[in-house]
C-alpha positions as CSV (number, residue, x, y, z in Angstrom):
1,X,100.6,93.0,108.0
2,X,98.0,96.2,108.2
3,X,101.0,98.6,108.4
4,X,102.8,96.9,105.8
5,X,100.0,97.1,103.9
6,X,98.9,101.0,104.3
7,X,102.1,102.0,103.9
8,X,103.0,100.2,100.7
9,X,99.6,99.9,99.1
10,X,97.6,102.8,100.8
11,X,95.0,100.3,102.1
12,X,93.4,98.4,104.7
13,X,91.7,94.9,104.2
14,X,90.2,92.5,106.7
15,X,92.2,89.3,106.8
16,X,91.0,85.7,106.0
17,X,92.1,82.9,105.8
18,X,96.2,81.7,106.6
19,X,97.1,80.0,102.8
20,X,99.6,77.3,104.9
21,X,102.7,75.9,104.1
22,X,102.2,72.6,105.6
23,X,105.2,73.8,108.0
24,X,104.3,76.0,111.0
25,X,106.9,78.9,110.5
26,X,105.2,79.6,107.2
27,X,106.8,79.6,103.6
28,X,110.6,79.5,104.0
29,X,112.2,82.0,101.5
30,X,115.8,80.7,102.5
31,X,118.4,79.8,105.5
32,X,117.0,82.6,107.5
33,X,113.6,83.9,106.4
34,X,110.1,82.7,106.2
35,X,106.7,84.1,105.1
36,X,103.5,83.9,106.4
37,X,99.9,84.3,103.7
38,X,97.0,85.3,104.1
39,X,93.6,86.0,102.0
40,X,92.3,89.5,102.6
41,X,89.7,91.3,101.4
42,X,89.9,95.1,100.9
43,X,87.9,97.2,103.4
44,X,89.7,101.2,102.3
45,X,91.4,102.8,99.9
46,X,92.6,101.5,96.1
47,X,95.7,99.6,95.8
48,X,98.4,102.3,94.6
49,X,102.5,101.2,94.1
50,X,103.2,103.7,96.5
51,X,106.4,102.6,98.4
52,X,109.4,100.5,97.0
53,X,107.0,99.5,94.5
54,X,106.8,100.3,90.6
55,X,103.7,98.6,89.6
56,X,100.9,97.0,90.9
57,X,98.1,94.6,88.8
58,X,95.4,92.6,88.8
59,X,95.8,89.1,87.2
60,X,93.4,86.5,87.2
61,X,94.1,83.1,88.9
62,X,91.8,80.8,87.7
63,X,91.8,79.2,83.6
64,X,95.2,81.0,83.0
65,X,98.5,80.7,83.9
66,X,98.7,84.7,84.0
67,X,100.2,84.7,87.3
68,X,102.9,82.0,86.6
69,X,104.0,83.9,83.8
70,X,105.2,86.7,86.4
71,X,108.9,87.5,87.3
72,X,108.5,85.7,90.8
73,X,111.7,84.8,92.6
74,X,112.3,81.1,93.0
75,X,111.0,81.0,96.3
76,X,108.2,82.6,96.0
77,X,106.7,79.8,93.2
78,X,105.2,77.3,95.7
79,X,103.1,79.8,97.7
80,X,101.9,80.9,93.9
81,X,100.8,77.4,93.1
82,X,99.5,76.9,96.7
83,X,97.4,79.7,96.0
84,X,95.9,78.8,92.9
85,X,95.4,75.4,93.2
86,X,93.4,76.6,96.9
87,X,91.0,79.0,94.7
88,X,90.7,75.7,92.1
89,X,89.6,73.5,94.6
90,X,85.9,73.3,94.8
91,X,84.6,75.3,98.3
């Protein structure tokens, strides 16, 4: 995750919290890959699109449904509403 992240972002963050699945291998993404999430917060560096990226932005995830409205593959929408309905719940 850290290397992933410096090289593709040019950061480094301190990891949180696992966002789960409900399935121990993490989020499947099909027949023979899964992903794993977690919250991080960023400790260097500003997020850049630097590697097999061509843009990177900020989108709010509470009161709009700004990050719904993304080109997200199929797979990918149940970790997006997992994540937003985790930072709707009340702490």
């Amino acid at each position: 995750m850290h290397r992933e992240l410096a090289e593709e972002l040019g950061i480094e963050v301190r990891l949180g919290q696992e966002l789960r699945s409900g399935q121990a291998e993490g989020w499947p993404l099909n027949e023979r890959a899964v992903m794993r999430v977690w919250f991080a917060e960023l400790t260097e560096g500003e997020p850049l699109p630097l590697e097999d990226h061509d843009q990177l932005r900020w989108v709010r995830l509470n009161g709009t449904d700004e990050a719904l409205d993304l080109p997200w593959i199929p797979a990918d929408f149940p970790i997006v509403r997992a994540l937003l309905d985790s930072v709707a719940a009340p702490a």
